[in-house]
KEVOTOR-761972 format. One line per 2 residues: number of its first residue (from 0); their letters; for each residue x, z, y of N, C-alpha, C, O, CB. Coordinates in steps of 0.1 Angstrom, whole numbers, plus 2048, in hexadecimal, padded with zeros to 3 digits. Glycine has a CB too. Example, Ala and Ser with C-alpha at 12.3 -4.5 7.8 and 13.67 -1.06 7.14 Angstrom:
! KEVOTOR-761972
0> AS> 884,84E,7C7,87B,84E,7D3,884,84E,7DF,88E,855,7DF,871,85A,7D3 | 880,847,7EA,889,847,7F5,881,84F,800,886,850,80B,88D,839,7FA .
//
This chain:
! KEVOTOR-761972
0> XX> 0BB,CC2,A55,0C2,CCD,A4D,0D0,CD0,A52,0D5,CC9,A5B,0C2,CC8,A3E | 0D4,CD8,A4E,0E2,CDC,A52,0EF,CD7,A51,0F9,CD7,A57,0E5,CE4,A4D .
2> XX> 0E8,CCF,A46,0F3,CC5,A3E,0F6,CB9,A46,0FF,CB2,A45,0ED,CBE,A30 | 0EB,CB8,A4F,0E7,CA8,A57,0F2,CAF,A62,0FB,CA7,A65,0D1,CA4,A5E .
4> XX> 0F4,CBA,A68,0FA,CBE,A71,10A,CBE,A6F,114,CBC,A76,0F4,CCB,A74 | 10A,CC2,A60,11B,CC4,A5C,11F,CB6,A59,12B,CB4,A5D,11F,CCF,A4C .
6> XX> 119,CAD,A55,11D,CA2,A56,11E,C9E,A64,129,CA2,A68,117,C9A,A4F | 119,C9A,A6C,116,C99,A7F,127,CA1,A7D,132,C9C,A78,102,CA7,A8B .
8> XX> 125,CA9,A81,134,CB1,A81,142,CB0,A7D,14B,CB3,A84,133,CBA,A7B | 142,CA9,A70,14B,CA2,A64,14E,C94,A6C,159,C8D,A6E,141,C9F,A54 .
10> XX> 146,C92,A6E,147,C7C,A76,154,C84,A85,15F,C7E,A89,12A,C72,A85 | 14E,C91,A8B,155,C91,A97,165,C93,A94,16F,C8E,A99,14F,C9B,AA0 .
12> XX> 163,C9C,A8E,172,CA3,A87,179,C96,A84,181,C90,A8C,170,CAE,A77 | 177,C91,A76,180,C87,A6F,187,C8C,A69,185,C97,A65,188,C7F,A74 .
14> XX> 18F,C85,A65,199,C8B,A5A,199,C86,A49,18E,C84,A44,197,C9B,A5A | 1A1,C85,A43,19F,C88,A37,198,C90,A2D,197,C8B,A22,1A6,C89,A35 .
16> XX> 191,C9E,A30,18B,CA8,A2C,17F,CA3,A30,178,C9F,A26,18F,CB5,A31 | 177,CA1,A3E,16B,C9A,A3F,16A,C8E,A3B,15E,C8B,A38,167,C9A,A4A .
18> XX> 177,C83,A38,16B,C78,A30,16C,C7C,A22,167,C73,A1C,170,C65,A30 | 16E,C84,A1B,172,C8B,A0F,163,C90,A0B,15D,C8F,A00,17E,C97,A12 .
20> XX> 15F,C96,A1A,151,CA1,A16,146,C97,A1A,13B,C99,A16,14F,CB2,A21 | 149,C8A,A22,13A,C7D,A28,13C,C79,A1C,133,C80,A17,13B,C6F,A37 .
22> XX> 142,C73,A14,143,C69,A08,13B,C71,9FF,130,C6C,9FD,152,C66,A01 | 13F,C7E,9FA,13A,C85,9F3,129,C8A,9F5,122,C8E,9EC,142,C8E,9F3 .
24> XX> 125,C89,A01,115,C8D,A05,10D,C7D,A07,101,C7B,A06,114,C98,A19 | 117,C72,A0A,10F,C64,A09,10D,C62,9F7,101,C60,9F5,11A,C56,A11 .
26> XX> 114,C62,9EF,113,C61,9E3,10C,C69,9DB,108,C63,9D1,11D,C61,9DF | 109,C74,9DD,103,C80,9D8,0F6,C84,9DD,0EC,C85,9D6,10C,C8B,9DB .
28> XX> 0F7,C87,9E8,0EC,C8D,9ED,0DF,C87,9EB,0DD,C7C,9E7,0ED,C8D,9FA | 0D2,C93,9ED,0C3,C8D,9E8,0C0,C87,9F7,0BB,C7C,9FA,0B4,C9B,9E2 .
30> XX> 0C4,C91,9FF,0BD,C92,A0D,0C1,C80,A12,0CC,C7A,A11,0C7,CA3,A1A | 0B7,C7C,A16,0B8,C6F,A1D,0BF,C70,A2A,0C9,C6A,A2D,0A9,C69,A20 .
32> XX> 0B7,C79,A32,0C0,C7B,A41,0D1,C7D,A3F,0D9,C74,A43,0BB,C8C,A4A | 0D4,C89,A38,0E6,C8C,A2E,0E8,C7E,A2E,0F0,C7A,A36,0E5,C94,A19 .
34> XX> 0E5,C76,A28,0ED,C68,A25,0EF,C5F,A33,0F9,C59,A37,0E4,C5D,A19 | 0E3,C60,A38,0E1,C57,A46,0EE,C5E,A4E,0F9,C58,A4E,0D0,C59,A4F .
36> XX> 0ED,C67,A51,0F9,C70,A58,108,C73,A53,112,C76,A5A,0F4,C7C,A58 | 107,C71,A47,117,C6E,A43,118,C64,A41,123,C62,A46,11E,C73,A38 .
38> XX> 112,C55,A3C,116,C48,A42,11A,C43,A50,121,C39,A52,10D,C41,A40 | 113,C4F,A5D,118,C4C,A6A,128,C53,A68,132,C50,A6D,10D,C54,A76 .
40> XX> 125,C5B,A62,131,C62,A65,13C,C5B,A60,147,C5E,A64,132,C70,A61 | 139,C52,A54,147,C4E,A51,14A,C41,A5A,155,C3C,A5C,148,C4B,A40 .
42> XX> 141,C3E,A5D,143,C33,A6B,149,C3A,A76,14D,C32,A7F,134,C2E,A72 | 14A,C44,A77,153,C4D,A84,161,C4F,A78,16A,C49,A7F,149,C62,A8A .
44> XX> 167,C53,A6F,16F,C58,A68,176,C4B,A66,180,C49,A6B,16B,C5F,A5D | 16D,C40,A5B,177,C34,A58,181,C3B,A4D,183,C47,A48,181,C2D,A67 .
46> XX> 188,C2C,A4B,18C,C30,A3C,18B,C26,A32,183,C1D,A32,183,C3B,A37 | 194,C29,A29,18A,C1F,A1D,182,C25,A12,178,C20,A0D,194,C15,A12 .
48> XX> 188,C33,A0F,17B,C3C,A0A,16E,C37,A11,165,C30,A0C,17C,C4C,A0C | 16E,C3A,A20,162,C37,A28,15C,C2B,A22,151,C2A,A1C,165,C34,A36 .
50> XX> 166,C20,A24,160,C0F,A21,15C,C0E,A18,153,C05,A16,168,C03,A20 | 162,C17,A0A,15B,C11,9FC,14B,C1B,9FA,141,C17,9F4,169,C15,9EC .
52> XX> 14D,C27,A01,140,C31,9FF,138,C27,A09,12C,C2A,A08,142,C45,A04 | 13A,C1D,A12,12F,C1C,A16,12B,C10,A14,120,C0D,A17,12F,C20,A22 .
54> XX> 131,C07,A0F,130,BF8,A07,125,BFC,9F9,11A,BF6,9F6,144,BF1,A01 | 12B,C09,9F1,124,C0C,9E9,117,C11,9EC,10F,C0F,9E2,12A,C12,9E4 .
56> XX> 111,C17,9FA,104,C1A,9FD,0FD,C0E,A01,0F2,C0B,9FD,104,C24,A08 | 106,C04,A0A,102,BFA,A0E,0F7,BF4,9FF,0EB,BF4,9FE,10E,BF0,A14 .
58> XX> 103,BF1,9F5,0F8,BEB,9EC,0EE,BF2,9E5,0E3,BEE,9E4,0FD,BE5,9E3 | 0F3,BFE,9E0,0ED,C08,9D6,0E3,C11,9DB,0D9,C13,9D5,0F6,C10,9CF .
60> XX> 0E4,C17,9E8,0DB,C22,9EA,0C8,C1B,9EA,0C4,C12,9F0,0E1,C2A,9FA | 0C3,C23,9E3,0B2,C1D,9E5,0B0,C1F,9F2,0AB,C14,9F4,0A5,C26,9DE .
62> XX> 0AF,C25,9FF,0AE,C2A,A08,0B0,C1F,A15,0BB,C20,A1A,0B5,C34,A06 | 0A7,C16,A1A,0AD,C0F,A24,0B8,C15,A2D,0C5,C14,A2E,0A3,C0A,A2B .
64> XX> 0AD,C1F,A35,0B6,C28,A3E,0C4,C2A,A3C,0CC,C2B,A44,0B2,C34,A3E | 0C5,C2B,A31,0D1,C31,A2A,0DC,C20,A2A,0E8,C20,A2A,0CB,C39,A18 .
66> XX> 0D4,C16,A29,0DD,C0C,A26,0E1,C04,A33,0EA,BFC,A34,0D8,C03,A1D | 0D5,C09,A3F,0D9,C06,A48,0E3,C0A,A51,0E8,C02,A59,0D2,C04,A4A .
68> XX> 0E6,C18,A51,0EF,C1F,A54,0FD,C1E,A54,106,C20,A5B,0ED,C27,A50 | 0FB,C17,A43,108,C15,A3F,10A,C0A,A3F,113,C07,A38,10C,C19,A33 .
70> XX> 104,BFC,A46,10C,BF2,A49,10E,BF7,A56,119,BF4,A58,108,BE4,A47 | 108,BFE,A62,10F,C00,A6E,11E,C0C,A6B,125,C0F,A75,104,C05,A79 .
72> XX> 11F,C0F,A63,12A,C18,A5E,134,C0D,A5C,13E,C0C,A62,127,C21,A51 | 12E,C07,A53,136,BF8,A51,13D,BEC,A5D,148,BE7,A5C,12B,BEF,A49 .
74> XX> 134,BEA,A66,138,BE3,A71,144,BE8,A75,14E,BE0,A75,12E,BE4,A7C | 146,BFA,A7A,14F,C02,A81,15B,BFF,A75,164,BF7,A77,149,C15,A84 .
76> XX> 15B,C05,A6C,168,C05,A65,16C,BF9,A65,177,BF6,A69,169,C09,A58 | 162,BEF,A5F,16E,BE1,A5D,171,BDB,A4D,16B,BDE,A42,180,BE7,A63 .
78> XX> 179,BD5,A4E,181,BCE,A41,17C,BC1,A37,171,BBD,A34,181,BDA,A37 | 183,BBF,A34,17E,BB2,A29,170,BB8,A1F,166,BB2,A1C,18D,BAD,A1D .
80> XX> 174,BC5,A1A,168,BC7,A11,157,BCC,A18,14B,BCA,A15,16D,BD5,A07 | 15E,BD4,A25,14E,BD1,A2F,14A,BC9,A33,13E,BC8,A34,14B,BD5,A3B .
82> XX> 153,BBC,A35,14C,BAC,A3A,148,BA7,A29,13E,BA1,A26,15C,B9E,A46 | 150,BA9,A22,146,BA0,A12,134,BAB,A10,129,BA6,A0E,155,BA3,9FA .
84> XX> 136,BB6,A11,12C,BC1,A0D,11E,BBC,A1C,112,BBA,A1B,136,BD6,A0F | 128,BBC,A27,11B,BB9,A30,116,BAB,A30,10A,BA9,A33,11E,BBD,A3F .
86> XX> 11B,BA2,A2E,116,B91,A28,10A,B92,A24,0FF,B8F,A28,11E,B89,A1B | 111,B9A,A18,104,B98,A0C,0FC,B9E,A10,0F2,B97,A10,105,B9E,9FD .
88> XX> 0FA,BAC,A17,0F2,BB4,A1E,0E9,BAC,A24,0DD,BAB,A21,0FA,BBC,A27 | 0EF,BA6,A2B,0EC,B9C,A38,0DF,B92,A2F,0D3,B91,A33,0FD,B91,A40 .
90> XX> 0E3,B8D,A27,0DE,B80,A1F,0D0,B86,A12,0C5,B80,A0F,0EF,B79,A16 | 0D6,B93,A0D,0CE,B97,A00,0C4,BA1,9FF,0BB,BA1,9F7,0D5,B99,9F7 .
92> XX> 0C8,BAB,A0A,0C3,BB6,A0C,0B5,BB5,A0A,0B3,BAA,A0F,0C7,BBA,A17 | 0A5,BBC,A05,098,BBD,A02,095,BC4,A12,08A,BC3,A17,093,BC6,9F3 .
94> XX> 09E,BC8,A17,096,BCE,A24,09E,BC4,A32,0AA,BC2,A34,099,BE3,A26 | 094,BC1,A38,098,BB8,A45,0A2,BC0,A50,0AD,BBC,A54,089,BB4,A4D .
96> XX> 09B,BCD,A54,0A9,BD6,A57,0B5,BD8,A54,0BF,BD8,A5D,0A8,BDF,A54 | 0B6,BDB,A46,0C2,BDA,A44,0CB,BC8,A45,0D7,BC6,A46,0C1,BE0,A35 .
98> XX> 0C3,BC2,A46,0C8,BAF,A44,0D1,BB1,A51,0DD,BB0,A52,0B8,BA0,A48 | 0C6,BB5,A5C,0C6,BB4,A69,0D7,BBB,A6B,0E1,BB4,A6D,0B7,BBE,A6F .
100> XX> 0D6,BCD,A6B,0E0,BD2,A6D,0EA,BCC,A63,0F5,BCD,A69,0DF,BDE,A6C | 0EB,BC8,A5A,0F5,BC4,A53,0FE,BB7,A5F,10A,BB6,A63,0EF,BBE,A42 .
102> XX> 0F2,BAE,A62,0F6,BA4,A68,100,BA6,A79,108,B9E,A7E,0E9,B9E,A6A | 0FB,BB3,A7C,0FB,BBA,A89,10D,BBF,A87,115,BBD,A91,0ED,BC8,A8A .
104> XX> 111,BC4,A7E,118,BCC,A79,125,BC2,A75,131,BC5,A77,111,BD4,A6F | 11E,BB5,A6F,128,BAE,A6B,133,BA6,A7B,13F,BA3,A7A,11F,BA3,A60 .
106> XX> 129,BA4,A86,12D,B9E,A93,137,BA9,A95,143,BA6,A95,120,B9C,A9F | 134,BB4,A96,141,BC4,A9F,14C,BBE,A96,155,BBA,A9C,13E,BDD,A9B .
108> XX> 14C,BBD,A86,15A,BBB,A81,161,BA9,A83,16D,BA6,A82,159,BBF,A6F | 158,BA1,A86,162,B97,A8B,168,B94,A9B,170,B8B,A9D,15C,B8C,A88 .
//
């Protein structure tokens, strides 16, 4: 979708205005790809908007894809709340993928 593109686009730019509009299409959006693509993107942007929209997908989104995205979003940005969010990730997660990348993600931030 188009949306998958304007996000792609948003990750390159940065800024305050694109993590403004990735936060808003990871939290919102129906489209599965839309979330996968603004979780990359806030992994290009960073932030702590970024860190908390994507700690929050990490745990909440139904969508593996979607959770796995956002612990490699997680790896890139960083911080005390991506290393507690990807642990648990790492440890609790129902999908082995996501365990996996959580685990993957947690190594780039130490």
């Amino acid at each position: 979708p188009v949306r998958c593109i304007a996000a792609e686009a948003l990750g390159q730019l940065g800024g305050d205005e694109a993590r403004t509009a990735c936060v808003k299409a990871l939290k919102e959006d129906r489209s599965l790809a839309v979330r996968e693509d603004a979780s990359k993107a806030l992994g290009q942007i960073g932030g702590d908007e970024a860190r908390t929209a994507c700690v929050k997908a990490l745990k909440d989104d139904r969508e593996e894809y979607v959770r796995m995205h956002a612990a490699e979003a997680l790896g890139h940005i960083g911080g005390d709340e991506a290393k507690t969010a990807l642990k648990q990730a790492a440890e609790q997660d129902k999908d082995t993928d996501v365990r996996e990348r959580a685990r993957d993600a947690l190594e780039k931030i130490k």
